[in-house]
Structures are given as structure tokens and as C-alpha cells.
C-alpha positions as CSV (number, residue, x, y, z in Angstrom):
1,X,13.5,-151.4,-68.7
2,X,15.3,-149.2,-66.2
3,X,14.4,-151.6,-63.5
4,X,15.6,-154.5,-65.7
5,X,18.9,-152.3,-65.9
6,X,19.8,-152.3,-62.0
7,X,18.7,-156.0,-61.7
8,X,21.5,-156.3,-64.3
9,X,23.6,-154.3,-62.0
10,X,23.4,-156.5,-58.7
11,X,26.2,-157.3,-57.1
12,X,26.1,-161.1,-57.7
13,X,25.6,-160.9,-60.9
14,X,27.5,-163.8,-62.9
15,X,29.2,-164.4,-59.9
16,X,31.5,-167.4,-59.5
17,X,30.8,-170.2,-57.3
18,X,33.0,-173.0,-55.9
19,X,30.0,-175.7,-55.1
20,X,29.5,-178.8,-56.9
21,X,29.1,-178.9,-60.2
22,X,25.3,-178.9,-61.7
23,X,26.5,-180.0,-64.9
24,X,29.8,-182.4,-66.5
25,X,30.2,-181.1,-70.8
26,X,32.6,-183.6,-72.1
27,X,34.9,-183.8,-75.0
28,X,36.3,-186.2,-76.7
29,X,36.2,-188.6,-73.2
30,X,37.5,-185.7,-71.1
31,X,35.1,-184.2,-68.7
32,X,34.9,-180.1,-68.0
33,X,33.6,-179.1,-65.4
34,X,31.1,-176.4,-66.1
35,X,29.6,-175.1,-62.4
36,X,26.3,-173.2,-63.0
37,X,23.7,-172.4,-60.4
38,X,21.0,-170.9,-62.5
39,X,18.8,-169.1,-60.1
40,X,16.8,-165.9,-62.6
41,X,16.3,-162.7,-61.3
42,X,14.6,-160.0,-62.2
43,X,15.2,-159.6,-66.2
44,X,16.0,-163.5,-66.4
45,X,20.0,-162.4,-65.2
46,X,22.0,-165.3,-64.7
47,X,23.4,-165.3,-61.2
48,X,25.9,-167.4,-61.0
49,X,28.1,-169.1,-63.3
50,X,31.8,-170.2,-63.1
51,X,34.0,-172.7,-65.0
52,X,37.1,-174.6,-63.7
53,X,39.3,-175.2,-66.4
54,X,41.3,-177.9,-64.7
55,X,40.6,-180.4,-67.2
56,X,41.1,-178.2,-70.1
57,X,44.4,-176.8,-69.0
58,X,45.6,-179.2,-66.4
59,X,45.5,-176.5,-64.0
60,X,42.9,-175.2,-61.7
61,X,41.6,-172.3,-62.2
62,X,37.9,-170.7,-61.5
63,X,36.9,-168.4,-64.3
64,X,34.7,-166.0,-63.7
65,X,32.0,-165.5,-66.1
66,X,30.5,-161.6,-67.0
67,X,29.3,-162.5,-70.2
68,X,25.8,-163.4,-69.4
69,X,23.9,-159.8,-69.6
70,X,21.8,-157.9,-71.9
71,X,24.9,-156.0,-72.9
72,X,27.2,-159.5,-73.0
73,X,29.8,-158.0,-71.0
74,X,31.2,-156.7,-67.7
75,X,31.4,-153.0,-69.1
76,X,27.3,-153.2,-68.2
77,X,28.2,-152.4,-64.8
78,X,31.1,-149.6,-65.3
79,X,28.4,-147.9,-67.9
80,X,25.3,-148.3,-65.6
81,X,27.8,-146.4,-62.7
82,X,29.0,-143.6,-65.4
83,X,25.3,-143.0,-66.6
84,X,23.7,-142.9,-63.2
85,X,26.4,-140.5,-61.2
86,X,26.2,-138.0,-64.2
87,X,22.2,-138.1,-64.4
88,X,22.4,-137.9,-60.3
89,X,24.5,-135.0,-60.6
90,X,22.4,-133.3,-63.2
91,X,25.1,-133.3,-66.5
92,X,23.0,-135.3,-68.0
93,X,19.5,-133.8,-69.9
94,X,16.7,-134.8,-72.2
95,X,18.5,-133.1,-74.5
96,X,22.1,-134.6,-74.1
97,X,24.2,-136.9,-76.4
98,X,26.2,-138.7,-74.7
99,X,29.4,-139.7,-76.4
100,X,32.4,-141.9,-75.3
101,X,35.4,-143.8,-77.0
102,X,34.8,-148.0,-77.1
103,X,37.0,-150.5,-78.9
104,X,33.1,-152.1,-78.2
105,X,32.0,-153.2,-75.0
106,X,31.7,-150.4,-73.4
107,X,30.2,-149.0,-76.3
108,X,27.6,-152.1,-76.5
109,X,27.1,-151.6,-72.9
110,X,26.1,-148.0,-73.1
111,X,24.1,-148.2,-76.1
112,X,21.6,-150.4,-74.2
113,X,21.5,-148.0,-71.9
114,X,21.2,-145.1,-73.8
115,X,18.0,-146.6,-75.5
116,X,16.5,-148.0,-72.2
117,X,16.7,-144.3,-70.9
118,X,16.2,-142.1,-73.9
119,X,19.4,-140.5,-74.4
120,X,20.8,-140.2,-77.9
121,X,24.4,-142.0,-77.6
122,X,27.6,-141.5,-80.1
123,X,30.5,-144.4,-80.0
124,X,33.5,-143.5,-81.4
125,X,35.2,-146.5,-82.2
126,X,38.1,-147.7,-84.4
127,X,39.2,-149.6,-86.9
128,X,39.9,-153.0,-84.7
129,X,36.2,-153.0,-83.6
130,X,34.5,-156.2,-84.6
131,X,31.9,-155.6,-87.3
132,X,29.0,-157.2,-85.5
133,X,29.8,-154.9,-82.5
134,X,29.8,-151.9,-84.5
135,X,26.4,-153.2,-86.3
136,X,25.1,-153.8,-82.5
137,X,25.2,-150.3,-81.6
138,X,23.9,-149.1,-84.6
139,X,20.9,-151.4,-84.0
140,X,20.1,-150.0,-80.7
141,X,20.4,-146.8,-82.1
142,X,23.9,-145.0,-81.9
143,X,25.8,-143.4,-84.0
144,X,29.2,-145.6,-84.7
145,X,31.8,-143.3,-86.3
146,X,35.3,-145.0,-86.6
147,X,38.4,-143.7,-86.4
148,X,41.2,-145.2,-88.7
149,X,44.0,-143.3,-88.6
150,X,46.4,-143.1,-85.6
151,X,47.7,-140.4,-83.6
152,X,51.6,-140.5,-84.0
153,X,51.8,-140.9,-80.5
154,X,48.7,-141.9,-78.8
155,X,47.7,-144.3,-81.5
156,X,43.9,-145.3,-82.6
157,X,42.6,-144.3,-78.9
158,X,44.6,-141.2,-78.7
159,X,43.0,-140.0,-82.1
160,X,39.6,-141.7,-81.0
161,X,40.0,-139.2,-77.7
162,X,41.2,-136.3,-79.5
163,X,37.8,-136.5,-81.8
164,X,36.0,-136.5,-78.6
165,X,37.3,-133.3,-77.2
166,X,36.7,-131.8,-80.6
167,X,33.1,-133.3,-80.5
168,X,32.8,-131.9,-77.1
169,X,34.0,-128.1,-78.0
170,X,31.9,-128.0,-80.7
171,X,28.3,-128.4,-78.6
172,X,27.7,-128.6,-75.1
173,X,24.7,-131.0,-75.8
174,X,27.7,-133.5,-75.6
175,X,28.7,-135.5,-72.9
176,X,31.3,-137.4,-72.4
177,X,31.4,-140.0,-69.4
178,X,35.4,-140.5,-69.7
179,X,35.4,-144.2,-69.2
180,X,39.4,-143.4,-68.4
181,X,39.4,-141.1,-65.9
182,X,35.8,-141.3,-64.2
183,X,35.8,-143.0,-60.8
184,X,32.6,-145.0,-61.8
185,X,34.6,-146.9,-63.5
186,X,36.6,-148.6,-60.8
187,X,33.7,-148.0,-58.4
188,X,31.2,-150.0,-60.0
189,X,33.9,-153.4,-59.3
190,X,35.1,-152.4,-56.0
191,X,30.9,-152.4,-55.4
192,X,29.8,-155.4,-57.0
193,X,32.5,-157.8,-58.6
194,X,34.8,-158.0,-55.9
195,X,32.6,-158.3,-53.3
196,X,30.7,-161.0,-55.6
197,X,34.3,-163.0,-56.0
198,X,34.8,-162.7,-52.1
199,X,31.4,-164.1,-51.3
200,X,31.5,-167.1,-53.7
201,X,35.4,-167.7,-53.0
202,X,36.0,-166.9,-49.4
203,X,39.6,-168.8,-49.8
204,X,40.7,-166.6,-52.9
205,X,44.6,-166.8,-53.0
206,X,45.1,-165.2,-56.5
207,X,42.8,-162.9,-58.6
208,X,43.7,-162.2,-62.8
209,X,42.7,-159.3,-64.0
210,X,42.7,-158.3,-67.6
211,X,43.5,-154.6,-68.1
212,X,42.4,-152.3,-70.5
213,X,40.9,-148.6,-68.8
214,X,42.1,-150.9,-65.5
215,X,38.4,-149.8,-64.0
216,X,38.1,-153.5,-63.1
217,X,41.2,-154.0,-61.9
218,X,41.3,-150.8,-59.9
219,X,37.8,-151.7,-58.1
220,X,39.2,-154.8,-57.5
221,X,42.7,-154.4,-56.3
222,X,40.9,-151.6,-53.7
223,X,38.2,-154.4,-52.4
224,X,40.9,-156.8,-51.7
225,X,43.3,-154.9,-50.3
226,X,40.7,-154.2,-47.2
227,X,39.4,-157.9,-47.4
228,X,40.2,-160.2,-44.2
229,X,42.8,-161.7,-46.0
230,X,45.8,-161.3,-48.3
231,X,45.1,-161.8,-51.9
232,X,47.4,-161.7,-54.8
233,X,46.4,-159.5,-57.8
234,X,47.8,-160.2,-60.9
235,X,47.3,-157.8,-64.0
236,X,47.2,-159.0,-67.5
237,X,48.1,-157.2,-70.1
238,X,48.5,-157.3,-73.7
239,X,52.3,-157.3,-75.8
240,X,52.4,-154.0,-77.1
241,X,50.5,-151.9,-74.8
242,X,52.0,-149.8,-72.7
243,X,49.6,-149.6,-69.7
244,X,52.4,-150.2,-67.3
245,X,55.4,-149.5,-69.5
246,X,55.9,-151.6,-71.8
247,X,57.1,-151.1,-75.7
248,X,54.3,-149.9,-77.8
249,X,53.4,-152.8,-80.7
250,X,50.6,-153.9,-83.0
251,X,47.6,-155.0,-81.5
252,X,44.4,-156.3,-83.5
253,X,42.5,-157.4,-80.8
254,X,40.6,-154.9,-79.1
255,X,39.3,-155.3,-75.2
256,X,43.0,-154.9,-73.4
257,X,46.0,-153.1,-73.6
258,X,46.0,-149.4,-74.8
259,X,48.0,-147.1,-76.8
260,X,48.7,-144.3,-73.5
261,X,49.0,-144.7,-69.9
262,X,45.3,-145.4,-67.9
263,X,45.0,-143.1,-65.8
264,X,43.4,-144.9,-63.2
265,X,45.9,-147.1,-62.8
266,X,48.0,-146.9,-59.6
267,X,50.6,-149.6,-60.1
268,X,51.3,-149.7,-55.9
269,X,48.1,-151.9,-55.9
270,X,49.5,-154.3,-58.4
271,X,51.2,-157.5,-57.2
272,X,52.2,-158.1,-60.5
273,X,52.1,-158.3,-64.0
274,X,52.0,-160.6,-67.1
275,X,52.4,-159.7,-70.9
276,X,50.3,-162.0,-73.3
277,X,50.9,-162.0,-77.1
278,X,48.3,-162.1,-79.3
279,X,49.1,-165.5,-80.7
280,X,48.7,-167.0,-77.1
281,X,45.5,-165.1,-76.8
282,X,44.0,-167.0,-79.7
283,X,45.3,-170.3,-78.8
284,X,43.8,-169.7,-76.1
285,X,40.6,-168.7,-77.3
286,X,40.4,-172.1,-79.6
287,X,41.3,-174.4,-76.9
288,X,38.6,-173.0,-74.7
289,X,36.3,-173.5,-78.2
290,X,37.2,-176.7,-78.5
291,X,35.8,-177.9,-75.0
292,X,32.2,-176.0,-75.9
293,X,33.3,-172.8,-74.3
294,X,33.3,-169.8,-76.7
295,X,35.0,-167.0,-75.2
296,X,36.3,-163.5,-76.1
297,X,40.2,-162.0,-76.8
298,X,39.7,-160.4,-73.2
299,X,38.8,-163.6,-71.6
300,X,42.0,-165.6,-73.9
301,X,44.4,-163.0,-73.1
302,X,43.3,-163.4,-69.3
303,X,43.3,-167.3,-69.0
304,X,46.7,-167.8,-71.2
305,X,48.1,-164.7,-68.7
306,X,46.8,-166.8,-65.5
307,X,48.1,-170.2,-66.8
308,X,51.7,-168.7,-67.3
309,X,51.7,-167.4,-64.0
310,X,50.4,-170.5,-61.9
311,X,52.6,-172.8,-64.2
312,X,55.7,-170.7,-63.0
313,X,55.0,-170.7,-59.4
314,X,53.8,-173.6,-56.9
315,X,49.8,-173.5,-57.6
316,X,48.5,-176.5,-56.5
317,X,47.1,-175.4,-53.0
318,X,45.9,-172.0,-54.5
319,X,42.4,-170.6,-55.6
320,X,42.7,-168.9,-58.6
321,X,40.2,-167.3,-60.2
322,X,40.2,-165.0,-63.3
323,X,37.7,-162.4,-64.6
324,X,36.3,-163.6,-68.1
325,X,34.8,-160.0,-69.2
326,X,32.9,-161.2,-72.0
327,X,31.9,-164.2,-74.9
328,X,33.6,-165.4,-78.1
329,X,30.3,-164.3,-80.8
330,X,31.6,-161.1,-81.6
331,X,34.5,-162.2,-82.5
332,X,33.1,-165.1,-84.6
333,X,34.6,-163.1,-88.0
334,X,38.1,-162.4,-86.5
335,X,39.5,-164.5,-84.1
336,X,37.2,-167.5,-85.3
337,X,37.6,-166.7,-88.5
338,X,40.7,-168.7,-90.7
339,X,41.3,-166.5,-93.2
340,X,41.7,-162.8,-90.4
341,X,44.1,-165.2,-88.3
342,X,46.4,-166.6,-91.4
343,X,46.2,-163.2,-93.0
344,X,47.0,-161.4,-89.8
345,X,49.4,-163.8,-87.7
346,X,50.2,-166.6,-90.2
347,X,49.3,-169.6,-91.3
348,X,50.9,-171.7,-88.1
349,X,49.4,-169.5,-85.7
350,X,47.0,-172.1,-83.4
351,X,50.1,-174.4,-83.4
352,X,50.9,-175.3,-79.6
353,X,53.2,-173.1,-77.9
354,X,54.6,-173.5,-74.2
355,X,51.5,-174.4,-71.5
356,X,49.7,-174.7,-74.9
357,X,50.0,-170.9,-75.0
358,X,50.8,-169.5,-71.9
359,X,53.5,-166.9,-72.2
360,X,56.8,-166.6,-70.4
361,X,57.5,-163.4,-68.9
362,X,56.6,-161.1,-66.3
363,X,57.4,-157.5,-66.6
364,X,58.2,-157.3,-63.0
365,X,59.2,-159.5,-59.8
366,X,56.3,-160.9,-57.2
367,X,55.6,-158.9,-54.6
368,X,55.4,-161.0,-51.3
């Protein structure tokens, strides 16, 4: 299994690709093109896989898929970073538990680990986790306690951190990996995602990030910046987080956004950055359903972000591409689920809005 782990972890993993397409999925008359190379490693990993959403939105723009792992996310690679530097520098022991705080990927992510290598593993999670993430975990054998009331001032994660520290001065058998400060986070992009966007998209004009810890973001913003040419990074963010300052605000969708600054965000790196609300996110989400493609809240959030953006500025020489951080099935009793939406957004919430759901505004001008 722990071979099957750093296959998982290769740098090409679900890497996009702009050849031909291997394969046309049509809807309703209209084609989408769906470009996957499936060439199995070690572990049956899925290479390389990107979609071009083109005929779906009416703009082009590569999406880049990181569902396709044992973990079903692009957190595999953060956790397999964390878990390896601390066993490497000996923090980790037969007899540790690790613990972290997940809204869920992360959490999924380190669960598979955590049973592939031995280690005990404790999630602490809130009340926004989808219920067949939380039952995942438990499955592989970690313990899931959530958290479900807020801090009055870091929210659900600031009381999900503040459980961890207590957890953590109680017992030195605990670990905690830090998925928001530890450099393995952003290390584990700028080592394998980047460089697997660069390889497969040599002409990359614009790159969309969804943000959350901003590990992917940060690895990637770093690559680019030293790549042979100038690429635009664009963060995407959710309304109501205040990552990069915004106004803090309800959010029911976990994956992006958070309740306190990240801090491994350096905001010098940033080109710019959209605001998506959480109505555009699931518009989004159904659109992309509709066309065969079922896709996560991360990956709505990003792709209604990107479409905003391109549809305000002249896009039809660029490559864009857009990180898609993980698949719609965990979210199959929430955001694909009729009654959570009505109850939760009301009952006109998947009616069209501008760019079929794009948002508007930018929290800050372009920078070039």
C-alpha cells in the first residue's frame, strides 16, 4: 500500500492535457469535449485527465481534474507531504495519533493514509462536513468528532483549532500536521501540480485557483512565478470568507473560504481575486451535472469564479485552466439534494443568473 501511496503522489498525476480529444459526451445535440488520455500506473492512477468546458459555458477553459485518486481529491498530495516530512523527521511514532482539522478532504485524504501506514488518525470536523465524508473516515478507521458550535470570532474552524490545541496539551501521543501553517502543504503543489500544469499546458496564460488553507495556491503561485513565462494567477474565493479581507458571512459549503486569515497566504503572489457566492457555486455545480460531469462545491466555486473573470476581460486568445480539487458524490445529499438547497438558499436558487452564474466582482484591480 505505501508504494501505491507515492504512485498516487507523482507529479502527473490527473494532470491536464491540451491534445485531441479521445472522447466527444454529448447532450441534448451539444458536444463536450471531455479529453482523457488514460494511461494506468502503478495503483491503476489515472494520469491524465482534463475537460474544456467551451461548449458548456461558451467559454474555453481547461479544467483540471484531481479527483481521480484513492482519496478522490487533491488534498492526497498535501497529506502524503505532511505525513512523510513528520515521519522523516521522527514526530511521528508507532505510537502516535495523529490529529488535524478537515471540513473533509483533507481529512479523507489522511485517513487513507493513516490506515495504509498504521497510525491511528483523529479528524476533527464540523458541522458543514457532508455525511458520507464523515462516514468515509470512520470506515477507514478514524475517529470523526464534530464541532458545532462556533468560536465568536474564529467561527467553526477557530473552535475546530482551539479543540486541537486542547487535544494536543492533553497527550503528547498527539500530533498535529497543521495543514495551515505547515510548508508541505504548499510544497507538495509547487512539486507536482504546477509543474504537471506547465508540462501539459506550456502556453498557460491564466491559472484559477480555489482557496481554502491556500496550500495549492501558494505551491502554485511560487512554480509560476519562476516559470519561463508570465502567468496570471487568479484566487477564488468564497462570499463570506475572509481569507483576503473580506466580510465574514454564512457559508454551508465546505472546501473554500475560511473563518481566519491562512497563514500561508502571501497576497504579493496574487494577481487577483474573485468572490463567488454560494448560489453561483451550485449553479454551477448543476450545469456541469447536467453535461455528465459531476463535480464538487470546490470545483463550482472555481469554474463560476474563472467564468466571471474571462467574461470581464478579452479571453479569447488565452489558456485558461482551473484546478478542479475534487468530485460531486460527496455532496450527492447537499448540493444535489432539493430539499438542503430550497431549505438552505430557496426555492429559486438554480435559476440562471449572469454568465449562467458567474459573479460580478473582484475584490481588487488586475495586476499587469
Amino acid at each position: 500500500m505505501h508504494q501505491v501511496l507515492r504512485g498516487l503522489d507523482a507529479s502527473d498525476i490527473s494532470a491536464g492535457t491540451n491534445e485531441q480529444p479521445r472522447a466527444l459526451l454529448g447532450n441534448g445535440g451539444h458536444r463536450a469535449s471531455y479529453i482523457c488520455s488514460s494511461r494506468f500506473q502503478r495503483g491503476g492512477a489515472l494520469r491524465r485527465s482534463s475537460i474544456d468546458l467551451r461548449s458548456i459555458f461558451g467559454r474555453s477553459l481547461f479544467l483540471k481534474c484531481e479527483g481521480f485518486n484513492f482519496a478522490g481529491s487533491i488534498n492526497l498530495k498535501a497529506a502524503t507531504e505532511m505525513v512523510e516530512a513528520a515521519a522523516r523527521d521522527r514526530v511521528l511514532t508507532p505510537r502516535s495519533v495523529l490529529v488535524e482539522s478537515s471540513s473533509g478532504n483533507l481529512g479523507v485524504a489522511l485517513s487513507v493514509i493513516a490506515a495504509s501506514k498504521g497510525y491511528q488518525f483523529l479528524c476533527l470536523t464540523d458541522s458543514r462536513c457532508n455525511l458520507s465524508t464523515g462516514r468515509r473516515m470512520e470506515v477507514l478507521g478514524s475517529g470523526v468528532p464534530i464541532i458545532t458550535e462556533p468560536d465568536p470570532v474564529g467561527g467553526l474552524l477557530g473552535a475546530r483549532i482551539q479543540y486541537v490545541r486542547t487535544l494536543c496539551a492533553s497527550d503528547d501521543r498527539y500530533v498535529w500536521l497543521d495543514q495551515y501553517t505547515n510548508s508541505g502543504n504548499w510544497k507538495a503543489h509547487y512539486r507536482t501540480t504546477a509543474p504537471a500544469i506547465a508540462r501539459h499546458f506550456p502556453r498557460l496564460d491564466v491559472l484559477f485557483v480555489g482557496t481554502g488553507t491556500t496550500g495549492t495556491l501558494m505551491g502554485c503561485v511560487r512554480y509560476f512565478r519562476e516559470w519561463h513565462r508570465p502567468v496570471r494567477i487568479v484566487a477564488v474565493d468564497s462570499v463570506g470568507s475572509v481569507a483576503f479581507g473580506g466580510l465574514p458571512g454564512r457559508r454551508m459549503i465546505p472546501g473554500l473560504g475560511a473563518s481566519i486569515r491562512p497563514p500561508l497566504l502571501d497576497e504579493s503572489y496574487v494577481d487577483d481575486v474573485v468572490h463567488v457566492e454560494e448560489t453561483d457555486t451550485i449553479r454551477a455545480c448543476h450545469r456541469l451535472a447536467g453535461r455528465g460531469f459531476l463535480f464538487g462545491g470546490s470545483t463550482g466555486t472555481v469554474v463560476s469564479g474563472a467564468m466571471g473573470w474571462l467574461g470581464r476581460h478579452d479571453a479569447r486568445d488565452l489558456t485558461a485552466v482551473a484546478i478542479a480539487p475534487d468530485l460531486g458524490e460527496r455532496y450527492l445529499d447537499t448540493i444535489y439534494q432539493t430539499n438542503w438547497l430550497q431549505d438552505l438558499y430557496g426555492e429559486d436558487v438554480l435559476s440562471a443568473g449572469p454568465l449562467d452564474g458567474a459573479p460580478d466582482s473582484l475584490t481588487r484591480a488586475p495586476r499587469w
